[in-house]
MOPAC internal coordinates of N, CA, C and O (Angstrom, degrees):
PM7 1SCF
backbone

  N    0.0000 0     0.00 0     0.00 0    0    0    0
  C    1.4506 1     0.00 0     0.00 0    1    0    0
  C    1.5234 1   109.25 1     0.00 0    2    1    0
  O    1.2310 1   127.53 1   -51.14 1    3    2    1
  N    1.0930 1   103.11 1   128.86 1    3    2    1
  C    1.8376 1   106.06 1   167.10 1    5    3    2
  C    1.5165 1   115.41 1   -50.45 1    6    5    3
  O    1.2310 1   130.20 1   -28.37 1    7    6    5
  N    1.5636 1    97.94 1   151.63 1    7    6    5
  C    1.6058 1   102.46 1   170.53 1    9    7    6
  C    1.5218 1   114.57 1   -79.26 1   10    9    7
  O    1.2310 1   130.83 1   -19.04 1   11   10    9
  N    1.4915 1    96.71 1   160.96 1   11   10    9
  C    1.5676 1    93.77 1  -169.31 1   13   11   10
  C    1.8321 1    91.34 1   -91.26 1   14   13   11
  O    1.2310 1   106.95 1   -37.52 1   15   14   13
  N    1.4713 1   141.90 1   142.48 1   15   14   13
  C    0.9009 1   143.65 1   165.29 1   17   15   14
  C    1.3884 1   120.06 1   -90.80 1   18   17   15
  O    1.2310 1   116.66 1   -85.70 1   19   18   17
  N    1.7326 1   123.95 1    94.30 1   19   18   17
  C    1.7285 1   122.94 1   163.11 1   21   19   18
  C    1.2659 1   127.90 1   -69.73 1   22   21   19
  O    1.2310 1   117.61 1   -82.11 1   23   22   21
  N    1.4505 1   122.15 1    97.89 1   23   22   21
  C    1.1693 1   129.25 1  -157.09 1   25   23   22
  C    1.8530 1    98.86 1  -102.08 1   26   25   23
  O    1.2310 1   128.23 1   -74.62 1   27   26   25
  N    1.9155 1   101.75 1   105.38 1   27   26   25
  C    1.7561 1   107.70 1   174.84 1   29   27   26
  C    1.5961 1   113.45 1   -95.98 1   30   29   27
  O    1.2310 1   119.76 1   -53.06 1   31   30   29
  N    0.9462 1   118.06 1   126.94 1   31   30   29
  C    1.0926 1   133.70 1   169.86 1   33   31   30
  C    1.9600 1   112.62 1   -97.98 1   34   33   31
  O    1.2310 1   125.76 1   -49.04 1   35   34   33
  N    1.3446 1   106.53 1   130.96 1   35   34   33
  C    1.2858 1   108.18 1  -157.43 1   37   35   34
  C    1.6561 1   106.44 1  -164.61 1   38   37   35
  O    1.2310 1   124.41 1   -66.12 1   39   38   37
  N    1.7008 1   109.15 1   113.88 1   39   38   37
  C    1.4267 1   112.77 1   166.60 1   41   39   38
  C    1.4522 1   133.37 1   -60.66 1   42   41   39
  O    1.2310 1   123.65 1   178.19 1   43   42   41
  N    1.9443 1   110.61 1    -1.81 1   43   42   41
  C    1.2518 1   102.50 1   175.66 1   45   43   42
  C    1.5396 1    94.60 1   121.84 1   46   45   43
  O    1.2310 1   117.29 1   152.54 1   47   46   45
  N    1.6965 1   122.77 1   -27.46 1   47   46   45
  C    1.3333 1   110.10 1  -177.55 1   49   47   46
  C    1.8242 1   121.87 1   -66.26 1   50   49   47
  O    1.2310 1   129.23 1   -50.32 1   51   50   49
  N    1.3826 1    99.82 1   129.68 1   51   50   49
  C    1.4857 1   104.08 1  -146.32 1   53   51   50
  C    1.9279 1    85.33 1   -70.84 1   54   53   51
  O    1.2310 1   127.44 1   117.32 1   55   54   53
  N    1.4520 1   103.28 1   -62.68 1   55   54   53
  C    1.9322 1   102.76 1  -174.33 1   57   55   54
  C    1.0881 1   114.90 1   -25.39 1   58   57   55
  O    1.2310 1   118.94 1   122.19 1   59   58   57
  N    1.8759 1   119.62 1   -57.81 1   59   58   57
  C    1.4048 1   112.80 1  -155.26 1   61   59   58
  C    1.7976 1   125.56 1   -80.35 1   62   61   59
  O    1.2310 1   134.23 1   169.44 1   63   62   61
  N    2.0005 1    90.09 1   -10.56 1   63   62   61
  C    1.2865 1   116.57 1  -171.55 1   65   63   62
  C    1.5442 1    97.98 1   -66.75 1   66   65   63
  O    1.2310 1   119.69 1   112.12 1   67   66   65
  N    1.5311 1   118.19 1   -67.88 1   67   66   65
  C    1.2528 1   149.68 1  -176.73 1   69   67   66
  C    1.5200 1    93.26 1   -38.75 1   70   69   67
  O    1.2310 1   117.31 1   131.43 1   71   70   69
  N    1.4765 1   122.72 1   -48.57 1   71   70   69
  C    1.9187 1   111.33 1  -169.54 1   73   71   70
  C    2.2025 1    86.85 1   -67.17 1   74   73   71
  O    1.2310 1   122.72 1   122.92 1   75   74   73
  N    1.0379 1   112.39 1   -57.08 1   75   74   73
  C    1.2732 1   126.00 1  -147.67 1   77   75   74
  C    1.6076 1    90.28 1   -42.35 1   78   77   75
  O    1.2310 1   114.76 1   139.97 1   79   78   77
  N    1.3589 1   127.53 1   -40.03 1   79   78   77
  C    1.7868 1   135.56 1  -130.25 1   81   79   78
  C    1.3067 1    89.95 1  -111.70 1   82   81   79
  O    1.2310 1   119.16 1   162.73 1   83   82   81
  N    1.5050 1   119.20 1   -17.27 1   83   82   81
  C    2.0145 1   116.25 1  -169.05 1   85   83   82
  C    1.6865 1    76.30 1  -107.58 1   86   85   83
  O    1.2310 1   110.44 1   136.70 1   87   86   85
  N    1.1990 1   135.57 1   -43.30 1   87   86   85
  C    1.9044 1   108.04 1   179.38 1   89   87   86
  C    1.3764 1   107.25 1   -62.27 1   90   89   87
  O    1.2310 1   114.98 1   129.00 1   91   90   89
  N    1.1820 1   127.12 1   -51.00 1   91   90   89
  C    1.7657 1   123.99 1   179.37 1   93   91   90
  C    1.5548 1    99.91 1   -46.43 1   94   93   91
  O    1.2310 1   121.93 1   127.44 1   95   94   93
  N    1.2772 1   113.92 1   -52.56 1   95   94   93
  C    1.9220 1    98.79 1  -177.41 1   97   95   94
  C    1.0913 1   100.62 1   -72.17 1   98   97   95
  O    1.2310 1   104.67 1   141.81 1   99   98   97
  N    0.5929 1   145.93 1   -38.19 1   99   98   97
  C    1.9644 1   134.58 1  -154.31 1  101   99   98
  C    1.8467 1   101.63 1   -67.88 1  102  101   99
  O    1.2310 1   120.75 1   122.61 1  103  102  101
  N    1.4495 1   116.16 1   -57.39 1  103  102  101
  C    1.4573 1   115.75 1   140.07 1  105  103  102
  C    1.7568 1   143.07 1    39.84 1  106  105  103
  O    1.2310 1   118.45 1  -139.47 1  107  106  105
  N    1.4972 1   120.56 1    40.53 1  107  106  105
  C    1.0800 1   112.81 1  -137.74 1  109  107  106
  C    1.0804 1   109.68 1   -82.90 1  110  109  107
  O    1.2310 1   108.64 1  -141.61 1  111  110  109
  N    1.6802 1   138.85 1    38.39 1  111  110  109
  C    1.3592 1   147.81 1  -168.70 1  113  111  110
  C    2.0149 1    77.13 1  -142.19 1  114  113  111
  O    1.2310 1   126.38 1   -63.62 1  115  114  113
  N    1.4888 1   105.34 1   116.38 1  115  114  113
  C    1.0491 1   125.35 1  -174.39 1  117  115  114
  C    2.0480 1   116.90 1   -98.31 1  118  117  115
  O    1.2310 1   130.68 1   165.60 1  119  118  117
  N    0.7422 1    97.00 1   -14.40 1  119  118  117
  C    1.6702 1   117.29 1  -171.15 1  121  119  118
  C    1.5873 1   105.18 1   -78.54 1  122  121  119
  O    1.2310 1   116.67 1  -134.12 1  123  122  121
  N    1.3805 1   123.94 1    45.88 1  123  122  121
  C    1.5519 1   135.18 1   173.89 1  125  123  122
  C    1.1584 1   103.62 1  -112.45 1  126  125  123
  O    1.2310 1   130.92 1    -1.22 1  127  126  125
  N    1.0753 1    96.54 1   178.78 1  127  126  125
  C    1.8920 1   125.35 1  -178.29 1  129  127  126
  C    1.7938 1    99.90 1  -159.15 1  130  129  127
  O    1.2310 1   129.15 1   -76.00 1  131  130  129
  N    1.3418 1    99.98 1   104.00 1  131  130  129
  C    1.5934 1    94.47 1   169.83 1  133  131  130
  C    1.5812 1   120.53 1  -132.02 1  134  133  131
  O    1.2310 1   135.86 1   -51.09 1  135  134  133
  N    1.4688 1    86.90 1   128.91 1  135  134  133
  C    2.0218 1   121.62 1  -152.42 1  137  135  134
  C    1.7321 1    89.68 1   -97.51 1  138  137  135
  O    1.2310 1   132.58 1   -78.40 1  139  138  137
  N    1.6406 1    93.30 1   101.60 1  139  138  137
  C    1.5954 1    82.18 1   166.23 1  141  139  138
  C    1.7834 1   117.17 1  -118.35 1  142  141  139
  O    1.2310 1   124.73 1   -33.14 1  143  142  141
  N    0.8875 1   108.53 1   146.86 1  143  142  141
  C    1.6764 1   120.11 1  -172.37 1  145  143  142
  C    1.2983 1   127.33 1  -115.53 1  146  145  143
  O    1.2310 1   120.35 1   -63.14 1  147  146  145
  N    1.1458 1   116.94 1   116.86 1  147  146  145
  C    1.6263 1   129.72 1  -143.49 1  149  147  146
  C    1.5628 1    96.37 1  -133.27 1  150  149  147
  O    1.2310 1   122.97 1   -38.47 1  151  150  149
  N    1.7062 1   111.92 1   141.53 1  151  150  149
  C    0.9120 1   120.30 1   171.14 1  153  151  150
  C    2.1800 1   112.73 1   -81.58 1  154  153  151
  O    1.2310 1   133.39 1   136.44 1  155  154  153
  N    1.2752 1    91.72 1   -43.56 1  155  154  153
  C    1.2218 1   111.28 1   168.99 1  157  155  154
  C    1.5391 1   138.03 1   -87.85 1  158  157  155
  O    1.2310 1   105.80 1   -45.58 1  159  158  157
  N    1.1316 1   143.95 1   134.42 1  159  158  157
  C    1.7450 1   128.78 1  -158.64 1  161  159  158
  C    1.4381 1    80.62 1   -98.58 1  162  161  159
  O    1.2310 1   124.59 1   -53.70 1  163  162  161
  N    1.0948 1   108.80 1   126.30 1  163  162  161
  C    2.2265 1   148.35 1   171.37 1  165  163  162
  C    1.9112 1   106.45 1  -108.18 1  166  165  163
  O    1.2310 1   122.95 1  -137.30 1  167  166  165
  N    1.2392 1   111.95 1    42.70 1  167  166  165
  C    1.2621 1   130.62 1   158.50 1  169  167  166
  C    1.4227 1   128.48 1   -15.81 1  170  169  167
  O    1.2310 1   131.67 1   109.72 1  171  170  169
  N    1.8634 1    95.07 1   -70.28 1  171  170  169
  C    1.7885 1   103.90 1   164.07 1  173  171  170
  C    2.0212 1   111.99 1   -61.08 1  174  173  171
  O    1.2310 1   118.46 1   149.84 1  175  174  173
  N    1.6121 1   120.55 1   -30.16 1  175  174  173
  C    1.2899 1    98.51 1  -169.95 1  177  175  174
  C    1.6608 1   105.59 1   -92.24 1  178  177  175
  O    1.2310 1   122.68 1   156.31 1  179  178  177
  N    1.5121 1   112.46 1   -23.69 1  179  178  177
  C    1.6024 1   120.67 1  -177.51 1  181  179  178
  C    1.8112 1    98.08 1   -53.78 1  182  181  179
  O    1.2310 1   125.66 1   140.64 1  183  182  181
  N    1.5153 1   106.73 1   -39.36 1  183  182  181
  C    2.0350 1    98.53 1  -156.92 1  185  183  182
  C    1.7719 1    95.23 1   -90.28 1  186  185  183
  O    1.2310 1   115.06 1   167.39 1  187  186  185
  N    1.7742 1   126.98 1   -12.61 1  187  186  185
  C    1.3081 1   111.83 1  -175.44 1  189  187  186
  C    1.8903 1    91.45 1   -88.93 1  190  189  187
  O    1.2310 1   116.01 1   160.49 1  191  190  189
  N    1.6132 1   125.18 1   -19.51 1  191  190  189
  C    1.3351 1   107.70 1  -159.44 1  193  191  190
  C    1.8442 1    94.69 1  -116.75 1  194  193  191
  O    1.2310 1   108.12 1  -152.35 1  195  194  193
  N    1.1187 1   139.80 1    27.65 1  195  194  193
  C    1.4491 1   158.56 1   117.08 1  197  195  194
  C    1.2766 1   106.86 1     8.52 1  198  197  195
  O    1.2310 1   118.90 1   -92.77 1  199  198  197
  N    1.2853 1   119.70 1    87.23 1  199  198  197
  C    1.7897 1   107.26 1   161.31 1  201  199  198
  C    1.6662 1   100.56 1  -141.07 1  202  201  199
  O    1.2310 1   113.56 1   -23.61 1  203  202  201
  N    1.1285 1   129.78 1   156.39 1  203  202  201
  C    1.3113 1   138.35 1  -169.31 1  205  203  202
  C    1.9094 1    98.79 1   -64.14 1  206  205  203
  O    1.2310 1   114.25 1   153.51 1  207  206  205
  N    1.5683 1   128.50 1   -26.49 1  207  206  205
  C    1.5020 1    87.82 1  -171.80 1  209  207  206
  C    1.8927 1    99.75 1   -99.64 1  210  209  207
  O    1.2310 1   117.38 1  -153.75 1  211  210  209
  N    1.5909 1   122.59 1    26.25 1  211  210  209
  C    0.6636 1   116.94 1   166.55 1  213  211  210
  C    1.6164 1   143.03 1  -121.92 1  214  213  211
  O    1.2310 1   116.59 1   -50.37 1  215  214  213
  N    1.5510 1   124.08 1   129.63 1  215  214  213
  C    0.8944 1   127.51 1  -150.79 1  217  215  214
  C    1.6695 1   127.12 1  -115.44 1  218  217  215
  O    1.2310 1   123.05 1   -66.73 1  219  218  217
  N    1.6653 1   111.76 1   113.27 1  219  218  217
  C    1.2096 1   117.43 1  -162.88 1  221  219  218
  C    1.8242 1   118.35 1   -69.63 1  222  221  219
  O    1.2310 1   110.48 1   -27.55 1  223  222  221
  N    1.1319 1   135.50 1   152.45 1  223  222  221
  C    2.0680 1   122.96 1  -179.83 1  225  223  222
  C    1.0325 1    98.88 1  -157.64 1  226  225  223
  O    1.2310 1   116.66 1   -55.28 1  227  226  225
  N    1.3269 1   123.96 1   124.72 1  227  226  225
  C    1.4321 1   150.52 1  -170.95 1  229  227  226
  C    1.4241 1   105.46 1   -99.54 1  230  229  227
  O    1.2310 1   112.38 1   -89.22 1  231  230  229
  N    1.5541 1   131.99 1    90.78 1  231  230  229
  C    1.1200 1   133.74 1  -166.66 1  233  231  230
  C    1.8096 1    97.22 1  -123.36 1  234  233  231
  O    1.2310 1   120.74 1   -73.04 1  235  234  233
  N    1.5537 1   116.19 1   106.96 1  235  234  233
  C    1.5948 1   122.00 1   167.50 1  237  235  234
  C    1.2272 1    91.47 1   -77.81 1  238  237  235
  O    1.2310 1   129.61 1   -26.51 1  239  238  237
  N    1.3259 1    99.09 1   153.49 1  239  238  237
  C    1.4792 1   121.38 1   154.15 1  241  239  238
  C    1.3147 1   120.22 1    51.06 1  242  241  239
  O    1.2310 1   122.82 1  -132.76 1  243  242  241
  N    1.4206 1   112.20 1    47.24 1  243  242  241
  C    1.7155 1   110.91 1  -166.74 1  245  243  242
  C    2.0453 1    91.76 1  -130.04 1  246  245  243
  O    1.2310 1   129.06 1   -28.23 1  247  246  245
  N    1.4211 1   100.15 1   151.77 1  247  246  245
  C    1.2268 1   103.65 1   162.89 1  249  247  246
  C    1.7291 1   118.37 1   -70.53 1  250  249  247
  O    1.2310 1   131.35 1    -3.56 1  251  250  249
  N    1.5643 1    95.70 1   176.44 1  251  250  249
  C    1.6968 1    97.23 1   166.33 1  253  251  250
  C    1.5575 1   112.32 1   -66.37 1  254  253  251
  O    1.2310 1   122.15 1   134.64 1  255  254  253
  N    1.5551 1   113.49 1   -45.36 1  255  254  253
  C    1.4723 1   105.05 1   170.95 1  257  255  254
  C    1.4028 1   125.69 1   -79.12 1  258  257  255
  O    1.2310 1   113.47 1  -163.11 1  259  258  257
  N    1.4027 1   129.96 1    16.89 1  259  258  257
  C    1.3754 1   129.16 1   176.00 1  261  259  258
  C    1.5830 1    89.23 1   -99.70 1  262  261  259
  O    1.2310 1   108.63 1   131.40 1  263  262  261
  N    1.4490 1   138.87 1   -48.60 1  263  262  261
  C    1.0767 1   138.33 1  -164.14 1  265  263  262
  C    1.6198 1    97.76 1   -76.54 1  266  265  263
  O    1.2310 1   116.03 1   145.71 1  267  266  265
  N    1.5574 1   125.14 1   -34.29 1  267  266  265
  C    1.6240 1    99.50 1   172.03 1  269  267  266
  C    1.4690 1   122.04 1   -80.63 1  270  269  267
  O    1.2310 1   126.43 1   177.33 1  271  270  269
  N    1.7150 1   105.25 1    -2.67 1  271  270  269
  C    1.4350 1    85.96 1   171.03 1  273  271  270
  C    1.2129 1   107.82 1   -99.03 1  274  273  271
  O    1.2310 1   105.40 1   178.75 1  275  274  273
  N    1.5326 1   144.65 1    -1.25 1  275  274  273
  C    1.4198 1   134.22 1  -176.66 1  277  275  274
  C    1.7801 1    84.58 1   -73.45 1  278  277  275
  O    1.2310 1   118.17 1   124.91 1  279  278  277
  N    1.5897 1   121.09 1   -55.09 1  279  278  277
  C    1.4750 1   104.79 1  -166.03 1  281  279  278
  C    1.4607 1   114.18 1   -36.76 1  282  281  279
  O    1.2310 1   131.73 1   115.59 1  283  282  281
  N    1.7984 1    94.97 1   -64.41 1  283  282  281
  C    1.4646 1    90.74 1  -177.05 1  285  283  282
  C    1.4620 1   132.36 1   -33.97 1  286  285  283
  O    1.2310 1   117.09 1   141.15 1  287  286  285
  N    1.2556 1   123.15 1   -38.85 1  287  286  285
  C    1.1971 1   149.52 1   145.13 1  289  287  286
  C    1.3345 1   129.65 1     7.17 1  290  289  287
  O    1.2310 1   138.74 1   101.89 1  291  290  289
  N    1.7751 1    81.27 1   -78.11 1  291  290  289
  C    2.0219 1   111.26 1   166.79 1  293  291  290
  C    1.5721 1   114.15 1   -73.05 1  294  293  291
  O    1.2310 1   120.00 1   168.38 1  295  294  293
  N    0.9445 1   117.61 1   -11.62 1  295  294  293
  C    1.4618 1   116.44 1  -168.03 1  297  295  294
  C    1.3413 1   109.56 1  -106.99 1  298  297  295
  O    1.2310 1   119.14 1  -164.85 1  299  298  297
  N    1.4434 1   119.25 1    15.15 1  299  298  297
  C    1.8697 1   132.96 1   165.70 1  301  299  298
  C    1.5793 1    99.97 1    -0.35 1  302  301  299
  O    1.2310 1   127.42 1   -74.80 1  303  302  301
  N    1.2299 1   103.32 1   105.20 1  303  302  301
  C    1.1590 1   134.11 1  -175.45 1  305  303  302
  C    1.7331 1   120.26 1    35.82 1  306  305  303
  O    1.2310 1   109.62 1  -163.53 1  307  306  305
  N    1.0911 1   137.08 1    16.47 1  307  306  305
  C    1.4538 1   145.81 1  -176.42 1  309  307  306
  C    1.2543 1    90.90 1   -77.44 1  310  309  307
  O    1.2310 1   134.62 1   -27.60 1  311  310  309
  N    1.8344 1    89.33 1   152.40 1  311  310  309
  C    1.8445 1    91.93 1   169.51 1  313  311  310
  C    1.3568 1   103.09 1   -83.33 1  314  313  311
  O    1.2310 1   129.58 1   -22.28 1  315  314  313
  N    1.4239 1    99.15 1   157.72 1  315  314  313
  C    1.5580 1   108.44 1   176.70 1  317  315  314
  C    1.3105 1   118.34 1  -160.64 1  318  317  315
  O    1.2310 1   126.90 1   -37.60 1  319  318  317
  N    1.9958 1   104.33 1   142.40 1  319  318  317
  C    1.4620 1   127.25 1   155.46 1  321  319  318
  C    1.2351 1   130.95 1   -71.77 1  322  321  319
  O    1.2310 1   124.26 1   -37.73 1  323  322  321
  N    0.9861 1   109.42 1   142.27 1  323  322  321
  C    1.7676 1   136.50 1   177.70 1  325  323  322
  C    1.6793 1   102.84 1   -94.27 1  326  325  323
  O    1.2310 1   113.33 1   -95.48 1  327  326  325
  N    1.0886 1   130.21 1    84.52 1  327  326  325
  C    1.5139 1   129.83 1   158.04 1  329  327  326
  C    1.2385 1   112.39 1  -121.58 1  330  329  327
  O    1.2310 1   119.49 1   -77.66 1  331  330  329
  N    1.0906 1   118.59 1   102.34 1  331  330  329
  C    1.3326 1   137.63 1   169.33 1  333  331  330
  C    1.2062 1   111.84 1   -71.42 1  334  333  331
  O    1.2310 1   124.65 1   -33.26 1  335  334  333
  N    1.5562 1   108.67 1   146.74 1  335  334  333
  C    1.8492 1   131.36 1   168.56 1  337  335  334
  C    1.6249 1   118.00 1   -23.52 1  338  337  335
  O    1.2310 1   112.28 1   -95.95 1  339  338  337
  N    1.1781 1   132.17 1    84.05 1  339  338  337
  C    1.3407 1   135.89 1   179.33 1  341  339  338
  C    1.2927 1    97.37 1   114.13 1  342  341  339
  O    1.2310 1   106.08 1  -149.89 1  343  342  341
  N    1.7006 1   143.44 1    30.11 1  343  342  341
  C    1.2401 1   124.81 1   172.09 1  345  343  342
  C    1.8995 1    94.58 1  -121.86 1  346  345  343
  O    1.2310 1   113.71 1   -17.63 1  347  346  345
  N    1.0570 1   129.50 1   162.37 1  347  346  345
  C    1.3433 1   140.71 1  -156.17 1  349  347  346
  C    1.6588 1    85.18 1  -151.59 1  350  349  347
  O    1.2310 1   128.97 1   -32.97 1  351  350  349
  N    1.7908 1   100.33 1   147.03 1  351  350  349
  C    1.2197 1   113.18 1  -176.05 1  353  351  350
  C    2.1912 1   101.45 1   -91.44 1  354  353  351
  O    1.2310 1   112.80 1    -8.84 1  355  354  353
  N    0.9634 1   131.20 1   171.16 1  355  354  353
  C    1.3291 1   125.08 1   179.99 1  357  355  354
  C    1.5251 1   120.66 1   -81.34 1  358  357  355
  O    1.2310 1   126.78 1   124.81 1  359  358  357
  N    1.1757 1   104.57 1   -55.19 1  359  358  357
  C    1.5521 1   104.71 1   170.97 1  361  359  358
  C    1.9609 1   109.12 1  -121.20 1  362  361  359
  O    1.2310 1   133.00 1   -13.12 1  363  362  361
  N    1.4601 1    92.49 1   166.88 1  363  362  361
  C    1.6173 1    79.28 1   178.73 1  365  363  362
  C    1.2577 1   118.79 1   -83.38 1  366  365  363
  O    1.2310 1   119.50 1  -171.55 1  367  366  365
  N    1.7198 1   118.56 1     8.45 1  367  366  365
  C    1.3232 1   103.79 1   166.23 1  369  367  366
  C    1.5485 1   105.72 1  -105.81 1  370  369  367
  O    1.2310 1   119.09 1  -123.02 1  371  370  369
  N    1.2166 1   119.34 1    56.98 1  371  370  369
  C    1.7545 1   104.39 1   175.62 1  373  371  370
  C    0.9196 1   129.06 1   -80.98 1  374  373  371
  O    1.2310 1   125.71 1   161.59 1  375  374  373
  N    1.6649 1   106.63 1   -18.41 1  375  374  373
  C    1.2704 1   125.05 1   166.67 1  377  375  374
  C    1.3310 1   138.28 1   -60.44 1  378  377  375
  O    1.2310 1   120.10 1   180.00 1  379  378  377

């Protein structure tokens, strides 16, 4: 089965990023890939939240919809979520 691709979109705010990245782990359907896209490089939260199916993108000067379509992009044909920076999934099985 394909991975499911969580595509975050995020201006750099470190708090709301940090809730968004501890609901994706918590997550007990493990078979993701989550592509997050930052206007700003978040260094200290990218090296504490580091796991192999997840993937950091340094996008200046891009809108919110230029950065969801590069995700879309990366995620060659996988299904995929839209949870953006400060959004939390509902339960940990939403996945």
């Amino acid at each position: 089965m394909k991975s499911i691709h969580i595509i975050t979109i995020t201006d750099g705010n470190l708090i709301s990023l940090k809730r968004t990245l501890i609901s994706i782990d918590k997550q007990k359907y493990k078979n993701y890939k989550n592509i997050i896209i930052s206007k700003k490089r978040i260094n200290n939260l990218e090296n504490k939240f580091k796991k192999k199916q997840r993937q950091f993108i340094y996008e200046k000067d891009c809108s919110i919809y230029e950065a969801m379509n590069h995700g879309l992009k990366k995620s060659k044909n996988n299904p995929v979520i839209f949870l953006n920076s400060g959004d939390v999934f509902f339960k940990n099985s939403s996945l």
